[in-house]
Legacy VTK file of the C-alpha trace (Angstrom):
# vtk DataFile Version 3.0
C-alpha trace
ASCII
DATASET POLYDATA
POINTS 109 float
0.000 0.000 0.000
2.835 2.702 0.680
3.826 1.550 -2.763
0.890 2.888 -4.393
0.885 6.234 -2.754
4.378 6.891 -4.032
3.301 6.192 -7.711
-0.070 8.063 -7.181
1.859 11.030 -5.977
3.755 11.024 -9.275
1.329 10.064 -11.498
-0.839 13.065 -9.919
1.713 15.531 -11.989
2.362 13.936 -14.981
0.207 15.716 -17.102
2.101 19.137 -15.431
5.435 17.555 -17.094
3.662 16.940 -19.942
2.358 20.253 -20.321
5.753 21.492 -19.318
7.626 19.223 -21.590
5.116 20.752 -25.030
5.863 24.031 -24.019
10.080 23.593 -24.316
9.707 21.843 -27.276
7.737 24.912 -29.182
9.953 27.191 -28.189
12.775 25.070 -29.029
11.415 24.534 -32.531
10.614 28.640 -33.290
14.139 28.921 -32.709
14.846 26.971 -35.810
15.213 28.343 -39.164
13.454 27.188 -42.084
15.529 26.542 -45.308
13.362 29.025 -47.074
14.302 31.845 -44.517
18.339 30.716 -45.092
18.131 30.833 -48.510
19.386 34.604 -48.673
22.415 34.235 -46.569
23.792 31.109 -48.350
23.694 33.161 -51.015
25.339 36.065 -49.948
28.096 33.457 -48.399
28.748 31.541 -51.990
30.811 33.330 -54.712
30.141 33.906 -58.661
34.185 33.214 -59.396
35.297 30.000 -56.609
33.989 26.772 -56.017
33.527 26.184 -52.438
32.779 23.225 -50.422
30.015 23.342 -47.834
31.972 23.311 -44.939
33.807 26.718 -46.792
30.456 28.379 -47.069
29.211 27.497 -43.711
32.468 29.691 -42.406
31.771 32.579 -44.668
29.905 35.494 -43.677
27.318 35.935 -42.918
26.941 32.351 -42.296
29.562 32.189 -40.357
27.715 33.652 -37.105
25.474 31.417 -37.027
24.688 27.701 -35.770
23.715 26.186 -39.113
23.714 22.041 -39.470
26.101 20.981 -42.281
23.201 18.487 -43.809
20.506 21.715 -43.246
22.917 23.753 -45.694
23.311 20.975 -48.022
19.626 21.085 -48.406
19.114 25.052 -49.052
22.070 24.246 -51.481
20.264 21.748 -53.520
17.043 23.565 -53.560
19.149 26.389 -55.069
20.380 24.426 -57.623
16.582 23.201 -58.833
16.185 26.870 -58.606
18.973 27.378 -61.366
20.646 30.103 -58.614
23.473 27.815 -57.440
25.774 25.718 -59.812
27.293 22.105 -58.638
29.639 19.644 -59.998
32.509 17.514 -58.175
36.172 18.276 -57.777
39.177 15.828 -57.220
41.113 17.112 -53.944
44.068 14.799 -53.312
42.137 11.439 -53.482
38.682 12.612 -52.481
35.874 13.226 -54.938
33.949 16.443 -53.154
30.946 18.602 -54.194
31.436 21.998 -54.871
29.034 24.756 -55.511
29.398 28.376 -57.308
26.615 30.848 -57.567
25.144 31.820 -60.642
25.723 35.779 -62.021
23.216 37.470 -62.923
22.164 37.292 -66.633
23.509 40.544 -68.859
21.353 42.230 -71.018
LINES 1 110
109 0 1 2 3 4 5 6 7 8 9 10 11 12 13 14 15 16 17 18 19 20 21 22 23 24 25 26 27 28 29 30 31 32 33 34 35 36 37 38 39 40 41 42 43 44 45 46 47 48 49 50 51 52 53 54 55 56 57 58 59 60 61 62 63 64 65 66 67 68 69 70 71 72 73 74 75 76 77 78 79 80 81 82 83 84 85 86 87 88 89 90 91 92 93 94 95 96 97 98 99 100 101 102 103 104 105 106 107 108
């Protein structure tokens, strides 16, 4: 019986933890950025003359202060290539085969 009264008096705030536990992980998710909201800094990090690597990009600015996953900028990279804004192809560095990306100019009239 004292048993029971120890798992009633935890089971009584449960739902509180719950509740509690909802609220973090809302906040914690409108901290995130969507890739649509990125899209303008990646490009403003990539360049129109050099290839660079993701990991390059992620440490220009003004990528560079902020906390962006590598895979997360791999994916606003690839939607910017469907887009036709972003360029990629794959370079040989030493014995590595790595992807590289390059911005597209702006067309001249």
């Amino acid at each position: 019986m004292l048993g029971d009264d120890a798992f009633l008096a935890f089971v009584r705030y449960a739902p509180l933890l719950f509740v509690f536990a909802g609220v973090c992980v809302v906040l914690w998710l409108a901290r995130q950025r969507l890739p649509s909201e990125l899209q303008p800094d990646v490009l403003a990090a990539l360049s129109e003359t050099e290839a660079l690597t993701p990991r390059v990009i992620r440490e220009r600015p003004p990528l560079a202060y902020q906390n962006i996953d590598l895979k997360l900028l791999e994916i606003v990279l690839e939607h910017l290539c469907s887009a036709g804004q972003v360029v990629r192809w794959y370079e040989n560095v030493g014995s590595e085969r790595q992807v590289v990306y390059r911005r597209v100019g702006a067309p001249t009239a």
